[in-house]
C-alpha positions, 0 to 999 in steps of 0.5 A: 809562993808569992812570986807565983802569985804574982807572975799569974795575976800578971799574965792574967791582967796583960793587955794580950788576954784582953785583946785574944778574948774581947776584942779579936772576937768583936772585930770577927763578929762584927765583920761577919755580921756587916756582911750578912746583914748588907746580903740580907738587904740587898736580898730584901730589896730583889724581893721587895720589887719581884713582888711587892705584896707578899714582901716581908723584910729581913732585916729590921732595927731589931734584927741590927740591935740583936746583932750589935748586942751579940758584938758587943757582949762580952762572952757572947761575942766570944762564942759568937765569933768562935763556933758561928763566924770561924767556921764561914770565913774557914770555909770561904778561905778553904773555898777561896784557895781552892779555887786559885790553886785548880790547876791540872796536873797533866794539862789537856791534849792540844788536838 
């Protein structure tokens, strides 16, 4: 019985846990969130000069600070990264190869 405590407290603390539940999620997270927020500005900056009196902006401190905290935490990022970020880089990769792999299959009559 000892044994088997053991062997389960020494698969719960590998570093592989650690890894698959803190830091995959947080480089996830944080890729996908660079990526929006610099979409975010440069759509701002496109607003911004089409006019600029009705401007109000996007992205701001606490827009960033919000998402650095999503990162950062510990189960938030997991969840983050899980049901919000996995989803979009699916799709782009889904939409990606489908792109790359529209070839006919009966090519086009040559006239």
């Amino acid at each position: 019985m000892e044994w088997l405590i053991t062997t389960i407290n020494a698969v719960l603390m590998s570093p592989t846990w650690l890894f698959c539940l803190y830091w995959l999620p947080l480089m996830i997270s944080g890729v996908g969130y660079t990526i929006k927020t610099i979409k975010q500005t440069k759509k701002d900056a496109a607003n911004r000069d089409k006019d600029p009196e009705h401007y109000y902006p996007t992205v701001t401190l606490g827009t960033i600070l919000g998402r650095l905290f999503l990162v950062t935490c510990p189960v938030v990022n997991f969840f983050n990264a899980l049901f919000f970020h996995v989803f979009q880089i699916a799709s782009q990769v889904v939409d990606f190869l489908a792109e790359v792999f529209n070839q006919p299959l009966v090519p086009k009559h040559k006239k």
